[in-house]
C-alpha positions in Angstrom: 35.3 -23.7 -14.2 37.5 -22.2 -16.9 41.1 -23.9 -16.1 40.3 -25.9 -19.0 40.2 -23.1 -21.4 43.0 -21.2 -19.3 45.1 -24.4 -20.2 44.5 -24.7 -23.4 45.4 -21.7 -23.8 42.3 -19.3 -24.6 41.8 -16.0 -24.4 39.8 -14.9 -21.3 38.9 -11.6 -19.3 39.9 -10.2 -15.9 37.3 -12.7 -14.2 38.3 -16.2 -16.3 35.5 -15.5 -18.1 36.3 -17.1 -22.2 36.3 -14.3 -24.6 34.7 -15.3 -28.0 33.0 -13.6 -31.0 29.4 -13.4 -32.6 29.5 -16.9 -33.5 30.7 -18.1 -30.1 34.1 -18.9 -31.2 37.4 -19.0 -29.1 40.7 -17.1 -29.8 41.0 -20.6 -31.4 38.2 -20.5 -34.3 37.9 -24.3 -33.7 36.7 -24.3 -30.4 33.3 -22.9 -29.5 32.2 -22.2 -26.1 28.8 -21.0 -24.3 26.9 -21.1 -21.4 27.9 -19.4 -17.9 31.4 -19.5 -18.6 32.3 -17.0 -21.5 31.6 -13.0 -21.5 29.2 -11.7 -24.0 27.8 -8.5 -24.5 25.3 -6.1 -22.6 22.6 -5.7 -24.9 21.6 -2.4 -22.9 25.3 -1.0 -22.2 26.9 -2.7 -25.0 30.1 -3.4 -22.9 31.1 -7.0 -22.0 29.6 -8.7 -19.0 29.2 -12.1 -17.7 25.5 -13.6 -17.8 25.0 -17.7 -16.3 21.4 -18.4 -17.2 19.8 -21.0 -19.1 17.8 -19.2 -21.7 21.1 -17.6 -23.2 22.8 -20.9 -22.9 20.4 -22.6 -25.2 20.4 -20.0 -27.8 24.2 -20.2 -27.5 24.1 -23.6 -28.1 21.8 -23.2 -31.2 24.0 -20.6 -33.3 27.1 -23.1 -32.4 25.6 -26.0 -33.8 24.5 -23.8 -36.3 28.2 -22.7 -37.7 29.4 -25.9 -36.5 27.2 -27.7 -39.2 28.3 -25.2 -41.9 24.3 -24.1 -42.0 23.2 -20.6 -42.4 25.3 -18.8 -40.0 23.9 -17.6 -36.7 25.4 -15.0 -34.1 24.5 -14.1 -30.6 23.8 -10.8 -30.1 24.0 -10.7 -26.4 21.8 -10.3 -23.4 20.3 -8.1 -20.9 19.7 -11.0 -17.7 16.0 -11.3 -17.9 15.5 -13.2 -15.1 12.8 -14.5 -12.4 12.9 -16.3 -8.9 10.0 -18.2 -6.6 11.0 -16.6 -3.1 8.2 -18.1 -0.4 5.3 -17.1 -2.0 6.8 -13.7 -3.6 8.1 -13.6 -7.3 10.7 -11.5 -8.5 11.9 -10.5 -11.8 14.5 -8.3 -13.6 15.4 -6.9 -16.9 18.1 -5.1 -18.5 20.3 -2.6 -16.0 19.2 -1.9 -12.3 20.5 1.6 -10.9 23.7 -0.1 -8.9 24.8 -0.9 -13.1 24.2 2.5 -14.5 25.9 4.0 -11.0 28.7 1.8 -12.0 29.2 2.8 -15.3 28.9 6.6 -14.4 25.2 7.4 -15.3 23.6 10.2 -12.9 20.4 9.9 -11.6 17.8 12.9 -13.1 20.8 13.6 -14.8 21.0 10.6 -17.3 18.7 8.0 -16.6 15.4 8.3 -13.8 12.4 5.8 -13.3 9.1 5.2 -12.7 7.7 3.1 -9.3 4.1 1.9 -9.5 2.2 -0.4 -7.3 -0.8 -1.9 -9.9 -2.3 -4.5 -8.9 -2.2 -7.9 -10.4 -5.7 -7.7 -12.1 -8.9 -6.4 -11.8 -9.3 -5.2 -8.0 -13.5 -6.3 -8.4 -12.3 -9.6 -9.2 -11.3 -12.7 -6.7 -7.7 -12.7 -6.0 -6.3 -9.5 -7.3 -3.1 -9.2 -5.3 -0.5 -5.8 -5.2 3.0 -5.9 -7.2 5.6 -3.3 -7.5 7.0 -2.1 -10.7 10.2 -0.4 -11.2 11.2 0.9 -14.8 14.6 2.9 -15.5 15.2 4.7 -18.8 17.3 7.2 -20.7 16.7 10.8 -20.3 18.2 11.8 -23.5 16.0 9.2 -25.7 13.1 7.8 -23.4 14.8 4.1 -24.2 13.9 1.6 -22.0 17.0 0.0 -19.4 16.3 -1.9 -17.3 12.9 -3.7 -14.6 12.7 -5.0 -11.5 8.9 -6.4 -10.2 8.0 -8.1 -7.3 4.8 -9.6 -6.1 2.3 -12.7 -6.0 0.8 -13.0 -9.4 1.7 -11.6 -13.1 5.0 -10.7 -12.4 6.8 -12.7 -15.1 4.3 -11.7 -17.8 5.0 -7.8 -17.2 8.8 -8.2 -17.0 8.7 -10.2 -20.2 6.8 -7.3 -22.0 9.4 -5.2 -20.5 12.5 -7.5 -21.9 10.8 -7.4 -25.5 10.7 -3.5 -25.3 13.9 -3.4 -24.7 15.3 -6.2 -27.2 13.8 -4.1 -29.7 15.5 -0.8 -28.4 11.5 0.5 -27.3 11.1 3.7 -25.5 8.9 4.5 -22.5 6.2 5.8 -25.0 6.0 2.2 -26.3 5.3 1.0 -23.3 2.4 3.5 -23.3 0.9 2.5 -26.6 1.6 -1.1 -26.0 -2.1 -3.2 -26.3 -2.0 -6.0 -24.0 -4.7 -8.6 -23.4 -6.9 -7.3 -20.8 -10.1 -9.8 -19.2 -10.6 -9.0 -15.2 -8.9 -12.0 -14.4 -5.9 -11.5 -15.8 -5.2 -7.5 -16.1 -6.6 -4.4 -15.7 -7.6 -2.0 -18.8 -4.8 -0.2 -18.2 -1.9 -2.8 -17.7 0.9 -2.1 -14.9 3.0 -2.0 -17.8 1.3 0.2 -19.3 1.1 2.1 -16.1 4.8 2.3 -15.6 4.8 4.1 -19.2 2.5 7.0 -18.5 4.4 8.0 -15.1 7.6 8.0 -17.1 6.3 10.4 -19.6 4.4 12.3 -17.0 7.8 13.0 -16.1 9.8 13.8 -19.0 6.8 16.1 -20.1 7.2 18.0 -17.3 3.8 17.4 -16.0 5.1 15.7 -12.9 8.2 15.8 -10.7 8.9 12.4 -9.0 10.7 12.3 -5.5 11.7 9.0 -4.2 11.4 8.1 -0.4 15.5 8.1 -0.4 15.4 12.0 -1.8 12.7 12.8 0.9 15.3 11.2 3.5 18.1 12.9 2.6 16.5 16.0 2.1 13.7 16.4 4.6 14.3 20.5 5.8 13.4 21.2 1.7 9.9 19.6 2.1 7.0 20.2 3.3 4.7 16.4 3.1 0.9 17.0 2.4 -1.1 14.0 2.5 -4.0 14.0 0.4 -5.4 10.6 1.4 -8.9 10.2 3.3 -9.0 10.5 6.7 -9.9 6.3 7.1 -6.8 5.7 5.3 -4.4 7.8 7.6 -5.8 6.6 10.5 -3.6 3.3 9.0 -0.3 5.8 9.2 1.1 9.0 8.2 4.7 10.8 7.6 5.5 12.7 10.7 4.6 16.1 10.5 2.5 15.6 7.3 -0.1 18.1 6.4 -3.3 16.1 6.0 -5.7 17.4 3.4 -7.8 15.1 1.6 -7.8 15.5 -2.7 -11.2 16.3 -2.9 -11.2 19.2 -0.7 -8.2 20.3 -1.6 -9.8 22.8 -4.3 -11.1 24.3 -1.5 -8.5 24.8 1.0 -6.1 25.9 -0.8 -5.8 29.4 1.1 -4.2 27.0 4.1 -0.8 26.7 2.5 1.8 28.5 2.0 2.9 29.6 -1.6 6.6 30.0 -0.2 6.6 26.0 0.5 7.8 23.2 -1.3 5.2 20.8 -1.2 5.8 17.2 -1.5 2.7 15.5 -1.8 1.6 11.9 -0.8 -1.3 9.4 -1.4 -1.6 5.9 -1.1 -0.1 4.5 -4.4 1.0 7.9 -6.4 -2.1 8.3 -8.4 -4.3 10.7 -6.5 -0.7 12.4 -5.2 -0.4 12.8 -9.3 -3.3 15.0 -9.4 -2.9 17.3 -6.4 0.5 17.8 -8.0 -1.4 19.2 -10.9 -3.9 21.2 -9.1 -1.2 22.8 -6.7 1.0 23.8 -9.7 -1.8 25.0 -12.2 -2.2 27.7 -8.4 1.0 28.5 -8.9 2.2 26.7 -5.9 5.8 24.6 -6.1 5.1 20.8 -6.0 6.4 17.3 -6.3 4.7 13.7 -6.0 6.4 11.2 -3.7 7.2 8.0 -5.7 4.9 4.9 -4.8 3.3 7.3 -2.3 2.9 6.2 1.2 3.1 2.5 0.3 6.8 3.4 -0.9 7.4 5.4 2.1 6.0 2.5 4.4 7.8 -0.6 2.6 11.2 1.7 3.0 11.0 2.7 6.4 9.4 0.1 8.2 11.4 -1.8 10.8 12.2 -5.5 9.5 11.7 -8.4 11.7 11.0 -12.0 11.9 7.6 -13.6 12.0 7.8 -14.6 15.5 9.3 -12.1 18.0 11.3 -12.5 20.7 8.1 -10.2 23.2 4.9 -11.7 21.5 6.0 -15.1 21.3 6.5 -17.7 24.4 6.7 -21.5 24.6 5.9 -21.7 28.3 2.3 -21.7 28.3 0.6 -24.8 26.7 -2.2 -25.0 24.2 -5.4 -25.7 25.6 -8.5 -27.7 23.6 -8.9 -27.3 20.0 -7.3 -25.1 18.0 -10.6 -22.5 16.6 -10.3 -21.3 12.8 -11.4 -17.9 11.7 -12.2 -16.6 7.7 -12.3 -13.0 7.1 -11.6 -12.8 3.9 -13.0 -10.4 1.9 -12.9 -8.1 5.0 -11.4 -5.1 4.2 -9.2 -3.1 7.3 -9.9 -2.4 9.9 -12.2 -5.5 9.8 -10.1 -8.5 10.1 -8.4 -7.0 13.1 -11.6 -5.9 14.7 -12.9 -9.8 14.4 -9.8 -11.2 15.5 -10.2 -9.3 18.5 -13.9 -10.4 19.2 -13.0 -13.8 18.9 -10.0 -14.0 20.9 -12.0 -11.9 23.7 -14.2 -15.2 23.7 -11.7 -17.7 24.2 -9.7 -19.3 27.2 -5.8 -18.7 28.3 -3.3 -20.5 25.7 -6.3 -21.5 23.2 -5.3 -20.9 19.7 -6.9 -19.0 16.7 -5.8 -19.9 13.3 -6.9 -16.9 10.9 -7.1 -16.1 7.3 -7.5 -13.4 5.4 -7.4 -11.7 1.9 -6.5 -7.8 3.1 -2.9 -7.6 2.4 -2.7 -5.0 5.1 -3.0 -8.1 7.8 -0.3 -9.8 7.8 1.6 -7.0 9.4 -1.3 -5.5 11.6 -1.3 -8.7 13.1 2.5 -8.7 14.4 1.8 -5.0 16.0 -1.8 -6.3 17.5 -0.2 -9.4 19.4 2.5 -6.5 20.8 -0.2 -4.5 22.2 -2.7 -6.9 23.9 -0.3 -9.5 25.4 -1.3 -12.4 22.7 1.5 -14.8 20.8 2.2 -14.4 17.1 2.8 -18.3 16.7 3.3 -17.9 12.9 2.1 -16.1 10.0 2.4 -16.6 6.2 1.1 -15.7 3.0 0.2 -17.8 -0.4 -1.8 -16.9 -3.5 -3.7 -13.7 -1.9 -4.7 -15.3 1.1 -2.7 -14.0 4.7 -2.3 -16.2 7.5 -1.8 -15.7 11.4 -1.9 -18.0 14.6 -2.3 -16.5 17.3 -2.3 -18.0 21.0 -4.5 -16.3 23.9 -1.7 -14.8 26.4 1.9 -15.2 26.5 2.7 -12.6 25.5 4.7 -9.6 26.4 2.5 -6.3 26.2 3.9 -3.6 24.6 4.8 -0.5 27.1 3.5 2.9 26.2 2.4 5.8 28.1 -1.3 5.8 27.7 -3.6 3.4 26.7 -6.7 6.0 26.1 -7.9 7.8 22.8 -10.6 10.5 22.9 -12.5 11.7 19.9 -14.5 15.0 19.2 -17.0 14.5 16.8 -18.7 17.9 15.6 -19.6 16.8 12.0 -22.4 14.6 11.6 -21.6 13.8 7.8 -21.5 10.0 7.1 -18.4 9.0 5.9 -17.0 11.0 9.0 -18.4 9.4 11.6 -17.8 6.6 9.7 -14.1 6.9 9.9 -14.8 8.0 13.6 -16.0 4.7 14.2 -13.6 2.7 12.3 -10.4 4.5 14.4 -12.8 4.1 17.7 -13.0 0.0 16.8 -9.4 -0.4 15.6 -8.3 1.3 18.1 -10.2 -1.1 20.9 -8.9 -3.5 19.3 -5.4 -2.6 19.9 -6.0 -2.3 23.2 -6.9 1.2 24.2 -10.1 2.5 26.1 -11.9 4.7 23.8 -13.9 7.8 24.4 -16.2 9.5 21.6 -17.9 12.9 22.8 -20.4 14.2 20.4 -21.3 17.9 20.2 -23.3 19.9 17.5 -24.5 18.6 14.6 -22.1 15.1 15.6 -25.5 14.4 18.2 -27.3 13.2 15.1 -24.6 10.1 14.1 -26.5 9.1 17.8 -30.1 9.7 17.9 -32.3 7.0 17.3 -35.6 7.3 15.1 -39.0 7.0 15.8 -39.0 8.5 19.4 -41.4 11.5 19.9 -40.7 13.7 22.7 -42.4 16.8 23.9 -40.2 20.1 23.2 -41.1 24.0 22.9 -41.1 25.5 19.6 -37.5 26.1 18.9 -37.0 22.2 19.6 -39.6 21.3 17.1 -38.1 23.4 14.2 -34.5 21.7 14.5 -36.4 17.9 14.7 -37.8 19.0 11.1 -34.5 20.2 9.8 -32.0 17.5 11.6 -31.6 13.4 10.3 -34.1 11.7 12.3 -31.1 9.0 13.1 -27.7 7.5 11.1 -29.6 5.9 8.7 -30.6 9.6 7.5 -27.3 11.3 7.3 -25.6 12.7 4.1 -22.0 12.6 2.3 -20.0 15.5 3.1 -19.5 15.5 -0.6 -21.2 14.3 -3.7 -24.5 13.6 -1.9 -26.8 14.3 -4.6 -29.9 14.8 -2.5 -29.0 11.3 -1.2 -28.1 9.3 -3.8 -24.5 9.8 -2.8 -24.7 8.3 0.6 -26.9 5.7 -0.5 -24.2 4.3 -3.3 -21.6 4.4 0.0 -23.5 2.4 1.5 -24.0 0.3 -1.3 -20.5 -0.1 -2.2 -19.2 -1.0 1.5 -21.8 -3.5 1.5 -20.2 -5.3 -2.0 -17.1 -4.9 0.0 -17.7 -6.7 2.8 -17.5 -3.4 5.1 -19.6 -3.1 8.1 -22.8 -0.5 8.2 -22.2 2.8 10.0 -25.4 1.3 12.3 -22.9 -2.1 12.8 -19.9 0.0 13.7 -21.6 1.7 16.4 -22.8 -1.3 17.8 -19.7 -3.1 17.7 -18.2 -0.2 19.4 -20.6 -0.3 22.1 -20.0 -4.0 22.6 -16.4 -3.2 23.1 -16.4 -0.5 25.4 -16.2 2.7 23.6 -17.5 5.4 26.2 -20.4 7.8 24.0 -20.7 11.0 25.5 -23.1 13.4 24.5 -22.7 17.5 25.3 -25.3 18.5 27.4 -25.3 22.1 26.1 -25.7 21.2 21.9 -28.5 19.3 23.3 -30.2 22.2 25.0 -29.3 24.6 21.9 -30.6 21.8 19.3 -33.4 21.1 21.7 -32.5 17.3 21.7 -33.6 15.0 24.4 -31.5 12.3 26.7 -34.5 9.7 25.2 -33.6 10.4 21.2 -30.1 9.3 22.0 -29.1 5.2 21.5 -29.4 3.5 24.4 -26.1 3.3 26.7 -24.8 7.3 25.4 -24.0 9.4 28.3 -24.9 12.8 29.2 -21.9 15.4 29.6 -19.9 18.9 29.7 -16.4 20.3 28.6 -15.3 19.4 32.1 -16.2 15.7 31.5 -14.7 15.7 27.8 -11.2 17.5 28.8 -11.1 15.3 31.7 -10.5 12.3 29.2 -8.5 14.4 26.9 -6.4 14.6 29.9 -5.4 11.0 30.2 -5.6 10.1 26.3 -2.6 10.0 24.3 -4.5 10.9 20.8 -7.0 13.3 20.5 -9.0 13.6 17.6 -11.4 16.6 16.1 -13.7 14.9 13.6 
């Protein structure tokens, strides 16, 4: 409230705001003001602005008691609005300008200012806890100075926006924020700081190694794109942009001859990082290329459809609960795990018993809304604190989600492990949604289901391919990197630390649930495989019996 100052006759601005100088003197130079109610200067702009927070308040306060005391004289310089705020469990933080302030005051985007999005985690992903954040920096074309933050996530977001509000206090560029050494211990940081992070994708850009496009650009500009998504195929099973061309980074080398040097190729990952890189290796070919900003994270966080936590067709108060309410821990599940045991479990209980569930995939908390909207069950309530994701969900009640078919059919010719691996993932996430699956195996995709140790009598040609073939799952080789074994046996090693289920587990899990194996009658005659090689519960069939499904699926899949 200013009518004080307004009647004592002080100078103010167009908003009532008091006017005063360095020392936080008045038009009068006997009165002193500070706090939200005077206008002081944009450290970043340098115009005047309005600021209420504490921290300037207090330093206000300080240089006036200062001058008031006739001590060594102390002025305010300004200030840039470092701020943060506890939303729910989500923190967010800003520093210096956001782009609606340098809009305002004229600035073009990629003209005069651009910035760099990043989604680092929090710490050390091998250690307990580490949680995602997103980290906006906008700078100066012309000088590479730093303008302005924004963060948000669960952990470490203050710390980052405070390196951020030094940097700029002290007039650093984005090549500061490169060289800056910040304490690093797993639980704290990674080696390479988000901060630090957020540097080296600026500079990428202003070097020229790198063109950022934002999910907005894409948007507005879709007819000049072409979107190729360089992610694994587990990972797109999760989501893709429509009419994406999927071709994963490490065999991208290799299929380059499949595009089209006359495109504009706007290429996508999960985060940005590996997008980074097929942006290089697509350019260094000669072909035109961009990286979309934040990758498919960015694209997913601005396009996805926002809603409450308990909707109006999963959620009903008419059916009672029933018994005790059952508790389920998957964390340290990774997806499509945590879906997969929510699934099992609710399979096992009665109509309008509740499951409470937690879990530490961040992924979860919104696979669970779209889960409950496919099999008929109620979202009662979900939340999120510290890393861990919570769900309750109630058995029935309801409403199940229309769509045309129900039924997904897979090919599976390649008998590599980490594709039938991602075969069997889709097959149990996508039981779990709902669906009736059907997996037909032809070729060398027999050997992801023979079993070992069976001896069976064959001709001569049978024998040969016996010695030559994997012997069962357990035996089958990376598609890359295999390194006479080594490779596959370090996959399995690694999904084990991680909590992720066996290729031998994911077969049987899918056979639990339903999923129809088929295997083609005629690779088995040309490979001189036998019906009693084959797991228990795999049926025998043709083309007739595989189109047949393809016919009533509404996904089909070539693996």
């Amino acid at each position: 409230n200013t009518a004080l100052a307004k009647e004592a006759g002080l100078k103010v601005n167009q908003r009532g705001g008091v006017m005063v100088n360095e020392r936080m003197q008045t038009s009068d130079p006997h009165i002193y003001a500070v706090g939200d109610m005077i206008e002081v200067k944009n450290l970043v702009s340098g115009l005047p602005t309005m600021i209420p927070l504490a921290g300037p308040a207090n330093k206000q306060g300080r240089a006036v008691a200062a001058n008031m005391l006739g001590l060594e004289e102390e002025t305010y310089e300004g200030s840039m609005g470092t701020s943060v705020a506890k939303v729910f469990d989500l923190t967010v933080a800003s520093t210096g300008e956001n782009e609606k302030q340098l809009q305002a005051r004229g600035l073009q985007y990629q003209k005069d200012y651009a910035y760099s999005l990043v989604h680092p985690m929090s710490h050390a992903g091998y250690y307990p806890g580490a949680t995602p954040m997103t980290l906006k920096v906008l700078f100066s074309l012309e000088d590479g100075r730093v303008l302005g933050a924004q963060c948000v996530g669960f952990d470490g977001v203050d710390k980052r926006i405070d390196v951020i509000a030094t940097s700029i206090y002290f007039k650093g560029t984005i090549h500061d924020l490169k060289r800056l050494e910040l304490s690093y211990a797993p639980p704290y940081s990674n080696a390479k700081d988000p901060v630090n992070m957020a540097g080296f994708v600026a500079a990428n850009y202003t070097k020229g190694l790198s063109d950022g496009v934002s999910v907005r650009q894409y948007l507005d500009n879709k007819e000049q794109y072409t979107v190729l998504d360089v992610r694994e195929d587990v990972e797109c099973a999760a989501g893709t942009i429509p009419s994406a061309v999927r071709i994963p980074l490490p065999q991208l080398r290799e299929r380059l001859s499949e595009l089209d040097k006359q495109k504009n190729y706007l290429v996508c990952c999960a985060v940005g990082i590996r997008g980074y890189i097929a942006e290089r290796i697509l350019k260094q070919k000669g072909f035109t290329a961009s990286n979309l900003m934040g990758g498919y994270r960015s694209w997913k966080d601005w396009t996805q459809e926002v809603s409450t936590s308990m909707r109006q067709d999963t959620y009903q108060d008419k059916l009672p609960t029933q018994g005790q309410e059952i508790t389920l821990d998957v964390c340290g599940l990774s997806c499509p795990g945590p879906i997969m045991e929510v699934s099992k479990r609710i399979a096992d209980m009665q109509e309008g018993e509740t499951l409470s569930v937690q879990a530490s995939d961040p992924g979860f908390i919104r696979d669970i809304d779209s889960w409950c909207q496919n099999t008929g069950n109620a979202l009662l309530s979900k939340s999120a604190e510290k890393g861990i994701f919570r769900a309750v969900v109630r058995k029935g009640g309801g409403a199940v989600q229309q769509s045309r078919d129900k039924e997904k059919t897979m090919i599976v010719f390649d008998g590599d492990l980490d594709k039938a691996i991602a075969a069997f993932i889709i097959a149990n996430g996508s039981v779990a949604m709902g669906n009736k699956v059907n997996i037909f195996f032809t070729f060398w995709g027999l050997n992801i289901i023979k079993r070992e140790g069976v001896r069976a009598k064959k001709d001569l040609m049978g024998r040969m391919f016996s010695l030559m073939l994997p012997k069962s799952s357990q035996r089958l080789s990376l598609s890359k990197m295999n390194f006479g074994g080594m490779g596959s046996r370090m996959m399995r090693a690694v999904m084990k630390k991680k909590g992720i289920s066996s290729l031998e587990d994911l077969i049987k899990q899918a056979q639990d649930s339903g999923v129809r194996l088929v295997a083609c009658q005629m690779s088995m005659d040309v490979m001189g495989i036998t019906k009693e090689e084959l797991l228990d519960g795999v049926e025998i069939g043709g083309v007739a019996s595989m189109l047949n499904d393809n016919d009533r699926s509404n996904m089909n899949l070539f693996i």
